[in-house]
C-alpha positions as CSV (number, residue, x, y, z in Angstrom):
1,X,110.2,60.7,-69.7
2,X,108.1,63.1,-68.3
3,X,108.3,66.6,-66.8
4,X,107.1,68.3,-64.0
5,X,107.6,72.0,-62.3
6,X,108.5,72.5,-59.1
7,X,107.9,76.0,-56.7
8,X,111.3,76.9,-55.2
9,X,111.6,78.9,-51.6
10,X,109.0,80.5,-49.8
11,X,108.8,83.6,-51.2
12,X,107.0,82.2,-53.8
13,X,104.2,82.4,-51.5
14,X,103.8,86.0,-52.1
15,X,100.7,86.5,-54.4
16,X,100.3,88.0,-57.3
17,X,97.1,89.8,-56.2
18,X,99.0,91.9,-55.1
19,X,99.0,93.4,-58.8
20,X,95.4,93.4,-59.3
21,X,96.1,96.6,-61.6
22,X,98.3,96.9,-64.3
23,X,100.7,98.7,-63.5
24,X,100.0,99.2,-60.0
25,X,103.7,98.5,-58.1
26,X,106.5,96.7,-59.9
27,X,106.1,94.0,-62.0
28,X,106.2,90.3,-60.7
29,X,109.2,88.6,-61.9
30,X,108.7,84.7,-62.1
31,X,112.0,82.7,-62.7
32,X,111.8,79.2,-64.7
33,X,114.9,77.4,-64.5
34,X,115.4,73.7,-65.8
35,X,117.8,71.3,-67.6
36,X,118.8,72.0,-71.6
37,X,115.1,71.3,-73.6
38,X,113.6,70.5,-70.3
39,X,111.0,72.2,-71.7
40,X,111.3,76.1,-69.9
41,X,109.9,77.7,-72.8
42,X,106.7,75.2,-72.9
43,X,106.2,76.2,-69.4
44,X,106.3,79.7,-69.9
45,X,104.1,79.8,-73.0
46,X,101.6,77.5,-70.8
47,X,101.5,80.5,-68.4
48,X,100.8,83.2,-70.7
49,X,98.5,81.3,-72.2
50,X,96.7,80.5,-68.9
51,X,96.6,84.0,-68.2
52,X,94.7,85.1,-71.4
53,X,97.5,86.7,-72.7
54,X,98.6,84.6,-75.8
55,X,96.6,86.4,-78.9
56,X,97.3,89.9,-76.8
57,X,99.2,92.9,-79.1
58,X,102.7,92.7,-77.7
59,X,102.6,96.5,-76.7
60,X,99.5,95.4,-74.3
61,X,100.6,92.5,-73.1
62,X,100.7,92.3,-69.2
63,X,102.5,89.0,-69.4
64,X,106.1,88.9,-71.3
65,X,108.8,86.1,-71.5
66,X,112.8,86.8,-71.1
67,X,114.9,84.0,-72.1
68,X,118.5,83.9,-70.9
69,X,120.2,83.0,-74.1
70,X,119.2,86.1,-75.5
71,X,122.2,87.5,-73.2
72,X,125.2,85.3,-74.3
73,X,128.2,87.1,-74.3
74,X,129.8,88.6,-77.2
75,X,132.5,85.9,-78.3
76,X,136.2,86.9,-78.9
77,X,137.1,85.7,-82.7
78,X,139.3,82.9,-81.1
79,X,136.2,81.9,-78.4
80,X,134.2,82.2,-81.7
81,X,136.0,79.8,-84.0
82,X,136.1,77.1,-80.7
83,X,132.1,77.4,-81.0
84,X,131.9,76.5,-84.3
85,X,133.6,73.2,-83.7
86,X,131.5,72.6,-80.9
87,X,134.7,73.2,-77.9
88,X,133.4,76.2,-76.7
89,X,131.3,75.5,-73.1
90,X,127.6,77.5,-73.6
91,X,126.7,76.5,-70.5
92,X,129.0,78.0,-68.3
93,X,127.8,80.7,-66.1
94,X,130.9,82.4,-67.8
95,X,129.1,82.0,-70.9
96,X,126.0,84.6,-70.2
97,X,126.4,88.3,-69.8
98,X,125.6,88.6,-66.1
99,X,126.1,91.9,-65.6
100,X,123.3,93.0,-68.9
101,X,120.7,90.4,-67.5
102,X,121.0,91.9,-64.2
103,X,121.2,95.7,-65.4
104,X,118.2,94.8,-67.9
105,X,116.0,93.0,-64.6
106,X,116.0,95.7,-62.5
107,X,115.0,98.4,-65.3
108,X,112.1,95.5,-66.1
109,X,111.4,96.0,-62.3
110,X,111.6,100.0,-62.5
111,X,108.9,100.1,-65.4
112,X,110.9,100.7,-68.3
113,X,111.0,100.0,-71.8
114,X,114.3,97.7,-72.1
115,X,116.3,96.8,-75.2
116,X,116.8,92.8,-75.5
117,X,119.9,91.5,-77.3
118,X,119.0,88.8,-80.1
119,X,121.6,85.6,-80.1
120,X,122.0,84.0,-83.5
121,X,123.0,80.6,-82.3
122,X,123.6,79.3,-85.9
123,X,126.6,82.2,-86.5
124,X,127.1,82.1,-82.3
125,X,126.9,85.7,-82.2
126,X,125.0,88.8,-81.6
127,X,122.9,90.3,-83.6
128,X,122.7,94.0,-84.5
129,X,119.1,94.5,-83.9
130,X,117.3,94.1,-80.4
131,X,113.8,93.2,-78.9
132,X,111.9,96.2,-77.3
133,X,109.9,94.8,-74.2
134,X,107.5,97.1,-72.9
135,X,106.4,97.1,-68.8
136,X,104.5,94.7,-68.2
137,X,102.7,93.3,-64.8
138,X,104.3,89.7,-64.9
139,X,107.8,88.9,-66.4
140,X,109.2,85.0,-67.1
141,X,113.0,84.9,-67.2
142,X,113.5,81.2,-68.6
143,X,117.1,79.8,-68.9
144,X,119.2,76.6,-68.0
145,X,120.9,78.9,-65.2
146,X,118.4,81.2,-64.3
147,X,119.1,80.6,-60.6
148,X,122.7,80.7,-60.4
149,X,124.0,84.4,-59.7
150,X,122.5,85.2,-56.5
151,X,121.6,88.9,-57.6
152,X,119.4,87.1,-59.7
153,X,117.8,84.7,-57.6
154,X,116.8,87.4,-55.4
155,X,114.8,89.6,-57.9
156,X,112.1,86.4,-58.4
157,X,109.0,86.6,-56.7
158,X,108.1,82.9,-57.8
159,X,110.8,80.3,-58.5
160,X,110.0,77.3,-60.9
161,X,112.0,74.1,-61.8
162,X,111.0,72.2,-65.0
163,X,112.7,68.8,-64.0
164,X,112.4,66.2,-67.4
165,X,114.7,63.5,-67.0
166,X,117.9,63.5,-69.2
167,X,117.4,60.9,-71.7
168,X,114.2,62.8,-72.7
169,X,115.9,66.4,-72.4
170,X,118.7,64.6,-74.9
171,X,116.7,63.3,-77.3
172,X,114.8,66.8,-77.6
173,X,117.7,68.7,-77.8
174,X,119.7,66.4,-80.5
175,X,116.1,66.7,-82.7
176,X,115.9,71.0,-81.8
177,X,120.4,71.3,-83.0
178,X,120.2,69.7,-86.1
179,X,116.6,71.0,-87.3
180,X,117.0,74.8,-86.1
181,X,120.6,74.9,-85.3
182,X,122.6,73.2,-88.0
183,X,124.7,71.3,-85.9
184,X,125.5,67.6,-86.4
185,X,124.7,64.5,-84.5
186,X,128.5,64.0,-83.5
187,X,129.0,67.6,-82.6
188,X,126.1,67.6,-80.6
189,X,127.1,64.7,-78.5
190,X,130.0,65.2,-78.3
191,X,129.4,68.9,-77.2
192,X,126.4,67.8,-74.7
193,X,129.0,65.0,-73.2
194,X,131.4,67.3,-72.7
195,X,129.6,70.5,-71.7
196,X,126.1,70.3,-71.4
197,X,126.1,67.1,-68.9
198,X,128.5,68.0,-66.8
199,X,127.3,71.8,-66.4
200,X,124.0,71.1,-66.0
201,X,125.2,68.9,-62.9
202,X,127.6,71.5,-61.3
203,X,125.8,74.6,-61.8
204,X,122.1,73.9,-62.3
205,X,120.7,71.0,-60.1
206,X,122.7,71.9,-57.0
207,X,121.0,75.3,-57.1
208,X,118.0,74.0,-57.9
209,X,118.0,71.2,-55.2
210,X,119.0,73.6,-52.7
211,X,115.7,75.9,-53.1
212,X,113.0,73.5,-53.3
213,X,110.9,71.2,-52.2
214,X,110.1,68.0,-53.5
215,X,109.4,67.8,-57.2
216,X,106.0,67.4,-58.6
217,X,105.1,64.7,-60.5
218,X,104.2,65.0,-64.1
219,X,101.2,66.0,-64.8
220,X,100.9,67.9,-61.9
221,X,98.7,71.5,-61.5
222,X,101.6,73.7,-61.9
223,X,99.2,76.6,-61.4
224,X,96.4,75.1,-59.3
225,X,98.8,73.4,-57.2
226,X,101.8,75.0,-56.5
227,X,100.4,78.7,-57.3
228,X,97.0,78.5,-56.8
229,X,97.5,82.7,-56.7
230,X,98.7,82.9,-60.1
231,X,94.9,82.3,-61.2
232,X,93.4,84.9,-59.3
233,X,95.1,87.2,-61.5
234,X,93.0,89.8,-62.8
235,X,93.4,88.7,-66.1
236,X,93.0,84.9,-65.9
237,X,91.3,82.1,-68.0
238,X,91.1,79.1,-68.5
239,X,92.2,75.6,-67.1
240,X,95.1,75.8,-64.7
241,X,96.6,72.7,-65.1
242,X,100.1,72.4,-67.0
243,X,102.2,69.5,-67.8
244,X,105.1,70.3,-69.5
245,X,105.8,66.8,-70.7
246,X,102.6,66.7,-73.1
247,X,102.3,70.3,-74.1
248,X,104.0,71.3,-77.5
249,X,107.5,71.5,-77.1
250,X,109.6,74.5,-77.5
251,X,112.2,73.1,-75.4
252,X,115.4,76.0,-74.7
């Protein structure tokens, strides 16, 4: 099973030298969209780290990641006691608070300092503290529907598709539940048979298919290849080459 990314429409053309300063114009917002533990968040960290920005102080960082389970909705008591048997559907566009991630975008796009909600996904609810995320010149918005409500869609610069194939994405995310997520192996099978699957066929791929070109293959120059302007950043190092099948996953 292996993974590759894949550049989505042709505005991802547009380059990012266009931000040769920091904070010269508005930030450039880069969506990652992909399967469940397709490996988004591998992707992303691959980015920042290709960019130099990995061992940067987070209040000087030019590069920050967004993940869209941080904006899950609040769950009603009955909604909630349905997710702790596994019967409520995560992966429904329903599911995410699309009115917050869109409201919390375009303030990322005005240059302001934005408040990010933090998801407990062992309890299935919010927390009481948030994330502060300062303006920064390049912002990652990673999720499993990150290209489904058109307002979205249109705020991306860049577009990329991690595509791993399912029995890997399974395997990932049965070893990520029980380990981090205290879930069991029936409830997560049953829950990713039920859910997950189907979702990810209805909402996720057709969106994806519709806005890309073919896939890459793994092992593919995600950054040389498909973007060779993400590298002429003013800030970039490094090798630009980016498999998200082999690097260390942090699959979402």
């Amino acid at each position: 099973g292996s993974g590759g990314a894949s550049s989505m429409a042709g505005d991802s053309e547009q380059s990012l030298q266009e931000h040769e300063q920091p904070g010269g114009g508005e930030p450039f917002l880069i969506g990652v969209g992909g399967g469940t533990a397709s490996g988004k968040s591998s992707v992303c960290a691959r980015i920042v780290q290709l960019l130099g920005q990995n061992e940067v102080d987070y209040r000087q960082k030019q590069v920050v990641i967004l993940s869209q389970d941080s904006f899950y909705r609040v769950l009603t008591s009955e909604q909630k006691s349905k997710a702790l048997k596994g019967q409520f559907n995560f992966d429904h566009p329903d599911a995410f608070d699309s009115e917050l991630i869109v409201k919390t975008l375009k303030e990322i796009m005005e240059g302001k300092t934005v408040q990010i909600p933090v998801y407990d996904f062992v309890s299935h609810s919010r927390k009481e503290e948030t994330v502060t995320v300062y303006p920064a010149d390049v912002v990652l918005f990673e999720g499993i529907l990150a290209f489904y409500t058109q307002e979205v869609r249109d705020l991306f610069r860049m577009k990329l598709f991690v595509d791993t194939d399912a029995d890997t994405r399974l395997s990932r995310r049965v070893l990520r539940d029980i380990s981090e997520r205290g879930r069991d192996l029936e409830q997560i099978l049953s829950q990713y048979i039920t859910f997950v699957k189907p979702a990810f066929e209805e909402f996720c791929l057709p969106v994806s298919e519709e806005k890309q070109p073919p896939h890459e293959p793994a092992g593919s120059s995600l950054l040389a290849g498909a973007h060779p302007t993400v590298q002429r950043r003013h800030f970039a190092q490094g090798s630009a080459s980016l498999d998200s099948a082999s690097s260390p996953c942090r699959p979402r």
